[in-house]
C-alpha positions as CSV (number, residue, x, y, z in Angstrom):
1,X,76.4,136.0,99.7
2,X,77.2,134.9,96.3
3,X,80.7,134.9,94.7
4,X,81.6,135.5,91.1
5,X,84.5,133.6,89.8
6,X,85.2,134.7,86.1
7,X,87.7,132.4,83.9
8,X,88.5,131.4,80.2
9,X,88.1,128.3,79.4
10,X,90.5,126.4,77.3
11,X,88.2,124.1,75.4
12,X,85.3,121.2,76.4
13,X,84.6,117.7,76.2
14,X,81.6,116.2,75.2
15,X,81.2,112.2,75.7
16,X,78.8,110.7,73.6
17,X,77.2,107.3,73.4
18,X,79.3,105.5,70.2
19,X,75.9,103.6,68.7
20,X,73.2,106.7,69.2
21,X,75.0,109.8,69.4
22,X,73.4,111.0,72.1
23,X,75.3,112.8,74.8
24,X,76.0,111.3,78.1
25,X,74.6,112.3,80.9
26,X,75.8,110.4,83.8
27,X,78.5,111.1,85.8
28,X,82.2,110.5,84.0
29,X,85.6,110.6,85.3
30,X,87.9,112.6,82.8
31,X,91.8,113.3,83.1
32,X,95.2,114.2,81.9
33,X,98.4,114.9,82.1
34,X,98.6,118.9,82.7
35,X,95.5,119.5,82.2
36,X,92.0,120.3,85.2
37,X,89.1,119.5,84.2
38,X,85.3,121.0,85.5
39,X,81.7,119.5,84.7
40,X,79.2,122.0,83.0
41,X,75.3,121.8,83.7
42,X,75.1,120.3,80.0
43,X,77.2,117.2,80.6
44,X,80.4,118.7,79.2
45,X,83.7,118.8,80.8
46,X,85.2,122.2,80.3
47,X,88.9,122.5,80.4
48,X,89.7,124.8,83.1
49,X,93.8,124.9,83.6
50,X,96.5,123.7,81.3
51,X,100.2,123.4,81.6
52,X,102.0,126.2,79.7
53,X,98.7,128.1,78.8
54,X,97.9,130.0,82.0
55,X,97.8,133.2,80.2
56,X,94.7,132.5,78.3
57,X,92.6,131.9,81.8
58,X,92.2,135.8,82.4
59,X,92.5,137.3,79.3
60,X,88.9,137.8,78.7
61,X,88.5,140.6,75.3
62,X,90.9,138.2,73.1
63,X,93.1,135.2,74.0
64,X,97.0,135.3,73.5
65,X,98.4,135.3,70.5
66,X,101.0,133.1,72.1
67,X,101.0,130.2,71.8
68,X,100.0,129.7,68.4
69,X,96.0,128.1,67.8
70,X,96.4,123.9,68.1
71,X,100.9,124.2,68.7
72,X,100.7,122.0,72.1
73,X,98.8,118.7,72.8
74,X,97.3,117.4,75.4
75,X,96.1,113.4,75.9
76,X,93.4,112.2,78.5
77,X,91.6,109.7,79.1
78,X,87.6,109.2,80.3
79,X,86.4,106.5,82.6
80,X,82.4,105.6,83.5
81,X,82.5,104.9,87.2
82,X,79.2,103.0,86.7
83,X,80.6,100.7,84.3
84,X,78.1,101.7,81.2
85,X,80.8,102.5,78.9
86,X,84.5,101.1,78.3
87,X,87.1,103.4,78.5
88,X,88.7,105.7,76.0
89,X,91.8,107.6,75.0
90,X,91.8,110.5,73.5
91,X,94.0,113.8,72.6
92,X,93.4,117.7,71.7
93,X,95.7,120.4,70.4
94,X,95.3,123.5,72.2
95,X,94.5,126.3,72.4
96,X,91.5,126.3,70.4
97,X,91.3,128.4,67.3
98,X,89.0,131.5,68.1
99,X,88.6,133.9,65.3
100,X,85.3,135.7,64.6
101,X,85.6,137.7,61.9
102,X,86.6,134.6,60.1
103,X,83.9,132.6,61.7
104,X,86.2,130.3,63.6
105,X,84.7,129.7,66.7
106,X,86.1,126.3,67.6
107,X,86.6,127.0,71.4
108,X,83.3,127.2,71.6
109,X,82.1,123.8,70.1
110,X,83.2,121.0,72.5
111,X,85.0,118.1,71.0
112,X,82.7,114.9,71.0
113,X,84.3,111.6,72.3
114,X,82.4,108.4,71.1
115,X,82.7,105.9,74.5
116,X,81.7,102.4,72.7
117,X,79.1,100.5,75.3
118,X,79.8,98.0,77.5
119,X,78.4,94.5,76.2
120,X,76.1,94.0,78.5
121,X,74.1,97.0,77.1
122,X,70.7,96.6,76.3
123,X,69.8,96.6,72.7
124,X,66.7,97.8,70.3
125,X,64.6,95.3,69.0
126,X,65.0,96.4,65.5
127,X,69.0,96.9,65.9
128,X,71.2,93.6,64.1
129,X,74.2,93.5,66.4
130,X,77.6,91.6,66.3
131,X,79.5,89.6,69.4
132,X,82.6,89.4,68.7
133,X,85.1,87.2,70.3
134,X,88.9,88.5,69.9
135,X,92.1,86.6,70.9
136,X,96.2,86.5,70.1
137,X,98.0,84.0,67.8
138,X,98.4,82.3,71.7
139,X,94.6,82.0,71.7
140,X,94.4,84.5,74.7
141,X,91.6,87.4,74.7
142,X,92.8,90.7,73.3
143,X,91.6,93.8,75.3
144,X,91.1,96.8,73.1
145,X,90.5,95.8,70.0
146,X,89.1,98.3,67.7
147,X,85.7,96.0,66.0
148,X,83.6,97.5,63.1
149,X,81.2,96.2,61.0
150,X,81.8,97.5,57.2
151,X,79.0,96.9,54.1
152,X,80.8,94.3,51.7
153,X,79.5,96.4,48.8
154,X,82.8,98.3,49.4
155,X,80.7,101.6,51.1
156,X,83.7,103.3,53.3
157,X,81.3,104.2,55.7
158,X,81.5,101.8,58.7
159,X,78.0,100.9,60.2
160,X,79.0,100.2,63.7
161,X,82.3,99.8,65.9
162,X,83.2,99.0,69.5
163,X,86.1,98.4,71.8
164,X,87.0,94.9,73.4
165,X,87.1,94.5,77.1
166,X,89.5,92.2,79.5
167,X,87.5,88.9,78.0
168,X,88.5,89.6,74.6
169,X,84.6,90.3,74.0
170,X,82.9,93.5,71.9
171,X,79.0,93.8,71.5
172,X,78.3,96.0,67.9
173,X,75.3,97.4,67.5
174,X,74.2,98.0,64.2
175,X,70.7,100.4,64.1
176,X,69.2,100.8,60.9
177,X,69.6,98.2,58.8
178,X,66.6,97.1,56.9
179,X,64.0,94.6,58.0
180,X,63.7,93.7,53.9
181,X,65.6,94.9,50.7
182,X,65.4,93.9,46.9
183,X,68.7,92.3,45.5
184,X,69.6,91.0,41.8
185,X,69.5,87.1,41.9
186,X,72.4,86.9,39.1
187,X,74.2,90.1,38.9
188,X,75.5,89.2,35.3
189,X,72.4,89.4,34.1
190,X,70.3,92.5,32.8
191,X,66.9,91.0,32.7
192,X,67.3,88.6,35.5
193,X,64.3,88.9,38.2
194,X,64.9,90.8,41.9
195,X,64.9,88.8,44.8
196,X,63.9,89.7,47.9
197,X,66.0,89.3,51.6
198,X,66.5,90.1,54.7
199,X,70.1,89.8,55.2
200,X,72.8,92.4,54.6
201,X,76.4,91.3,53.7
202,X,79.1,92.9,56.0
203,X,83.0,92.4,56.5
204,X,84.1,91.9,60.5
205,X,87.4,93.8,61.2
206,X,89.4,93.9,64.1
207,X,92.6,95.6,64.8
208,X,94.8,96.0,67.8
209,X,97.7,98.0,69.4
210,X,100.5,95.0,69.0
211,X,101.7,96.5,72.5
212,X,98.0,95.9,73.9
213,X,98.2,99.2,75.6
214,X,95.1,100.4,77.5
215,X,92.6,102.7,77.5
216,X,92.6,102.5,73.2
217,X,92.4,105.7,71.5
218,X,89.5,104.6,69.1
219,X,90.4,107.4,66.3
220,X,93.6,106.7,66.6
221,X,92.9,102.9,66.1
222,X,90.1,103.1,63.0
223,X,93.0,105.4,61.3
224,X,95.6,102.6,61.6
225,X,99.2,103.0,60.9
226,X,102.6,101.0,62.6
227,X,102.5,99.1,65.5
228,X,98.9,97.9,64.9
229,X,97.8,94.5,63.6
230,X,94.7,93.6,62.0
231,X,92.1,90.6,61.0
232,X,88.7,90.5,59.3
233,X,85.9,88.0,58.3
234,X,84.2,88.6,54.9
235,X,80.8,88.1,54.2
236,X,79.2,88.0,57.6
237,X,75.3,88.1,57.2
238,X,73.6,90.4,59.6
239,X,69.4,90.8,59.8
240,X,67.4,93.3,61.6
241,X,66.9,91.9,65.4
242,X,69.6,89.0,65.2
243,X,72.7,88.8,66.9
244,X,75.5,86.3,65.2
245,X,78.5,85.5,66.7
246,X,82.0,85.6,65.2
247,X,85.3,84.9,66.4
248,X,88.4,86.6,65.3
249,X,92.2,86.0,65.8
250,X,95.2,88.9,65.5
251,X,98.6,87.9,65.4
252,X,100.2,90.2,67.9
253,X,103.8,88.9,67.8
């Protein structure tokens, strides 16, 4: 005999790999405070129950106007059991906003969740990558550290990122960079000849909760703001398929 067990949910969570994009599969543990969680066949973890909102699970033709879309928020926090990924901290406002005629449909899109590797995860061939070493005006490891790898041409867009673990340590990958690129030998000069390189100039930064507090919340991290301290290293050459080291200290006091 087969039940049937109909319910709304509130919203889902999609974890995704932080270098690829691509979603993860494998088996993740996923909580928070007043809120029940439920894995989907796609990977996803669909919000089930939350505290204060138990009129939207039944309502089925159109949910509550009560509370109002995104009013209450709701932190949690994912975990991989197999050790693949570092942990992460995250938030989302509920309830989702849901209003077709407009074409809002966000309860339907899950909310994606970058999870930065562990570093011991294998890397491409082609990819540059950074190991970065982390510690405390004390010279003791810092755990959670926000690490991303920016172009020195001044390009906002970041090309890689990861989180520290207990050892202070983050391994950034950095895909796509290329194997060769033309460059001006003497930038003050119009009709001076184009060399060619293989090296990409980057800036190392690294930033930190100054209460250390763990999981990190990595958007919360990248967007800065009081109580976190950051460092940086300018000028770091990276080349497709090399791994350099750098070692970077925040004053957490």
């Amino acid at each position: 005999m087969v039940e049937r067990v109909d319910r709304r949910i509130m919203a889902a969570i999609r974890a995704v790999d932080a270098v690829t994009g691509a979603a993860i599969q494998g088996l993740l543990n996923i909580r928070g405070p007043g809120l029940a969680f439920q894995r989907t066949r796609s990977g996803a973890y669909a919000i089930v129950e939350a505290e204060g909102l138990e009129g939207h699970i039944a309502a089925f033709d159109a949910p509550p106007t009560t509370p109002v879309s995104e009013s209450r928020s709701f932190a949690f926090e994912i975990e991989d059991p197999a050790g693949r990924y570092l942990p992460a901290a995250g938030s989302i406002r509920l309830p989702r906003r849901w209003d077709p005629a407009n074409d809002v449909r966000d309860l339907m899109v899950p909310i994606e969740v970058s999870l930065p590797p562990s570093a011991a995860r294998d890397l491409s061939p082609s990819w540059a990558s950074v190991m970065a070493h982390v510690v405390d005006q004390d010279g003791q490891p810092v755990r959670g550290a926000l690490v991303e790898v920016l172009p020195t041409s001044g390009d906002a867009a970041r090309l890689g990122w990861s989180i520290t673990n207990n050892r202070g340590q983050a391994l950034v990958a950095v895909p796509g960079l290329p194997s060769l690129r033309e460059v001006e030998n003497d930038p003050t000069r119009t009709d001076d000849d184009q060399v060619v390189t293989a090296e990409t100039a980057t800036d190392i930064r690294a930033q930190a909760y100054a209460d250390r507090r763990w999981p990190v919340d990595p958007v919360d991290l990248a967007a800065g703001g009081a109580g976190i301290r950051m460092t940086s290293e300018t000028g770091v050459q990276l080349t497709a398929g090399r791994m350099v080291s750098v070692a970077l200290t925040i004053d957490l006091s």
